[in-house]
C-alpha positions, 0 to 999 in steps of 0.5 A: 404583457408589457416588458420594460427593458432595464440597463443593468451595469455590471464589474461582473462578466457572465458569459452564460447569463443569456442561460442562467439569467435568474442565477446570474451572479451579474445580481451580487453586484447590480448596479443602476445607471445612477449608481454605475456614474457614481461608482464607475471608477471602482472597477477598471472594466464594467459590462452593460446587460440589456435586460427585459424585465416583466415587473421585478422578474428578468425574463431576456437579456437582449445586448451586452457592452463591455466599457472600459474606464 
């Protein structure tokens, strides 16, 4: 099994997601980086979860970075 590791960007912080990945309500406002560059200034603090996913399924969060704008 080969994982891809995906960066998701956040306004959502989940202290509990590395428990709760599945239901994390990180989902409700998921963001691409592409879409996170455009968006950015939407939110004053944003988080950056490292995730592992096996195909469409997150399986491992691995890191996450506060950034700040």
């Amino acid at each position: 099994m080969i994982m891809e590791n995906v960066n998701i960007y956040s306004p959502i912080n989940d202290p509990q997601i590395k428990t709760e990945l599945q239901n994390s309500p990180i989902w409700n406002k998921a963001y691409t980086e592409e879409e996170y560059r455009s968006n950015s200034q939407r939110y004053q603090m944003w988080f950056i979860y490292s995730i592992k996913f096996d195909g469409l399924k997150p399986k491992q969060v691995t890191n996450v970075k506060k950034v700040s704008n």
